[in-house]
C-alpha positions in Angstrom: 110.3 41.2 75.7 110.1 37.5 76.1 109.9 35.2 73.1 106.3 34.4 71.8 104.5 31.4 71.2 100.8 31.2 69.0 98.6 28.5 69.1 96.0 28.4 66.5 92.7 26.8 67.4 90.9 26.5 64.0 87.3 25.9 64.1 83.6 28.0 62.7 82.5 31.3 64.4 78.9 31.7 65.4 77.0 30.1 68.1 75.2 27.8 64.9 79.2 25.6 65.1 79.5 25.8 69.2 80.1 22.1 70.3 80.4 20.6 66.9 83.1 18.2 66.0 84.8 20.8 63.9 85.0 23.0 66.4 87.4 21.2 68.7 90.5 23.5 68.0 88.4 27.0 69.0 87.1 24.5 72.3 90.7 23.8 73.2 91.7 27.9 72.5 88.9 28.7 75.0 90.1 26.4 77.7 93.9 27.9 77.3 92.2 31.6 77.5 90.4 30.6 80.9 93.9 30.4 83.0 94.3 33.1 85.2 96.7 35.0 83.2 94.9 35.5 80.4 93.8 38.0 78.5 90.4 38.7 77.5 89.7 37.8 73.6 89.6 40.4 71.0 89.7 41.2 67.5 93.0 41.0 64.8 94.0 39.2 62.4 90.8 38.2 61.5 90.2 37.0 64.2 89.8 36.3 68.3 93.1 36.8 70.2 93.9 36.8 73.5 97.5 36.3 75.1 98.0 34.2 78.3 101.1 32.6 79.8 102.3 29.0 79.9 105.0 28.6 82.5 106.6 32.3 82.5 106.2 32.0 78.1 104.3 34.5 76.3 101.2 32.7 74.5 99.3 34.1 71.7 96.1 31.9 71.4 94.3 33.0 68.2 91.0 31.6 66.8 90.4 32.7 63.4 86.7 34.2 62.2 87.3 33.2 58.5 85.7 29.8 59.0 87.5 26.7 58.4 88.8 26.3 55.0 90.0 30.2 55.1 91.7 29.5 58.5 95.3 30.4 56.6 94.8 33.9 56.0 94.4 34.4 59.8 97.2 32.6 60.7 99.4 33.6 58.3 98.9 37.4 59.6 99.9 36.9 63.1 102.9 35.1 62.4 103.7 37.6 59.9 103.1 40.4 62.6 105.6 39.0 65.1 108.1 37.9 62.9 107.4 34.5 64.2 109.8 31.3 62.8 107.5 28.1 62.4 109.1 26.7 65.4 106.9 28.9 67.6 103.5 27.9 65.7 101.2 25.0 67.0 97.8 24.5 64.9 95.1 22.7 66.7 92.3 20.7 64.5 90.0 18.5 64.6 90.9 14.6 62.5 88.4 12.0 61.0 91.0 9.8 61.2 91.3 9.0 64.6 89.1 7.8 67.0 87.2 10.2 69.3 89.0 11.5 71.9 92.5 10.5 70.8 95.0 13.1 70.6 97.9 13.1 68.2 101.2 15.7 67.3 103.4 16.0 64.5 105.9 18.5 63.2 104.9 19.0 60.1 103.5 17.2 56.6 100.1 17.0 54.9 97.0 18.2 55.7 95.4 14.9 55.8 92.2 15.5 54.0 91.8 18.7 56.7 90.9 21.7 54.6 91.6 24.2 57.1 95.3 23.0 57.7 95.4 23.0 53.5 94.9 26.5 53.9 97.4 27.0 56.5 99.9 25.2 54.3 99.0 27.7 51.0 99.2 30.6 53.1 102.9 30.0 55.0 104.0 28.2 51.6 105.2 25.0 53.8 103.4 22.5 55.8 106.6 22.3 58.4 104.7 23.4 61.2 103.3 21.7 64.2 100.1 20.3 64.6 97.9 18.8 67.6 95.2 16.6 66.1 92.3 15.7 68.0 90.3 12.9 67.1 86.5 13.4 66.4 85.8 9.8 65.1 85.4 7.8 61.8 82.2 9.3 59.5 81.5 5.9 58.6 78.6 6.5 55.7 78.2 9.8 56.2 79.2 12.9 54.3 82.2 14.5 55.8 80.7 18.1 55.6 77.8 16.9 57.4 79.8 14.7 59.7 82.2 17.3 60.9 79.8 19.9 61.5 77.6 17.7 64.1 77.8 17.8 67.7 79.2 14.5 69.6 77.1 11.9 71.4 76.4 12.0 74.4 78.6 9.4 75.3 81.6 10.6 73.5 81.6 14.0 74.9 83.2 12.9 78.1 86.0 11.3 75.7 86.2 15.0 73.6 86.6 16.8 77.8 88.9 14.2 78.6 90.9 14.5 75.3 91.0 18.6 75.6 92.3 18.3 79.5 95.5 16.1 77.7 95.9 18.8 74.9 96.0 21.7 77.0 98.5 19.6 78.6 100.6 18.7 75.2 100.3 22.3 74.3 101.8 23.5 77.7 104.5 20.6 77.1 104.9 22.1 73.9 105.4 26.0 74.9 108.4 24.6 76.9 110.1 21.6 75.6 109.2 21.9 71.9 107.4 19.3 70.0 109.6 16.0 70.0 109.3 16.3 73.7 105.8 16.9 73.1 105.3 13.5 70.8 107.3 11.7 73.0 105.1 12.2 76.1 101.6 12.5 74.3 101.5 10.1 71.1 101.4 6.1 71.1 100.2 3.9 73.5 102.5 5.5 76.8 100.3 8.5 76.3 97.2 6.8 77.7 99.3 6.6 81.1 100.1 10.1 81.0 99.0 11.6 84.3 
């Protein structure tokens, strides 16, 4: 059996969190589940899972039902399951700290004020995993809770479809080559001219 890879889209179940800006890692899942070797979703590990397959890899693509801030406990029990190393996880997530549409990786370290990646970290007792951040814009006055959990603009969403078309890409970057390879294509200003 081929190696596996799992990428974990985190995001808020229910059709109330559909399109919201927290809700970018679960839009990004469901674009990876649409290629035509995909599975369809279903229940474990707390959550959806469906496997598909990224240039002859195996791809687990798990969204966990635990809502956000419990998003570890999901995780956690898939890589458990398949014996995964931390190598083979990428965490998709939404970040206040970049502007909207902006896509950023990184191999590991803190959870950046992101309380489902703090649970990730609790739960796999490191925070030496990779991450793809998509960015959802600065709250300005607003209350993060409330920020996070609106829906985008109209004039940003063609940013947020334009930034998921380059993380599907990073992620399918990632699958193969790793994640330096990954950074060194998708992050800093060359990325904008990625094709």
């Amino acid at each position: 059996m081929p190696p596996l890879k799992l990428i974990v889209g985190l995001g808020n179940p229910g059709a109330r969190y559909q399109g919201t800006r927290h809700n970018v890692g679960f839009e990004l899942i469901d674009r990876l589940g649409q290629g035509p070797r995909a599975s369809r979703f279903s229940s474990q590990f707390d959550g959806l899972v469906a496997e598909t397959e990224i240039d002859y890899q195996r791809v687990l693509l798990l969204k966990p039902e635990t809502f956000m801030n419990l998003s570890g406990r999901s995780a956690a029990q898939a890589v458990r399951f398949y014996k995964l190393s931390l190598a083979d996880l990428l965490v998709v997530c939404d970040d206040l700290s970049l502007p909207v549409g902006k896509i950023r990786l990184r191999p590991g370290g803190s959870d950046g004020g992101q309380k489902g990646l703090r649970d990730l970290i609790q739960h796999l007792g490191t925070d030496q995993f990779a991450r793809l951040r998509i960015g959802v814009g600065d709250k300005g006055q607003i209350d993060a809770a409330d920020y996070v959990l609106s829906r985008f603009r109209s004039a940003e969403r063609p940013l947020i479809d334009d930034a998921l078309i380059l993380a599907a890409q990073a992620c399918a970057v990632w699958v193969v080559k790793g994640i330096d390879a990954a950074m060194n294509q998708f992050n800093g200003p060359a990325a904008a001219k990625t094709p």
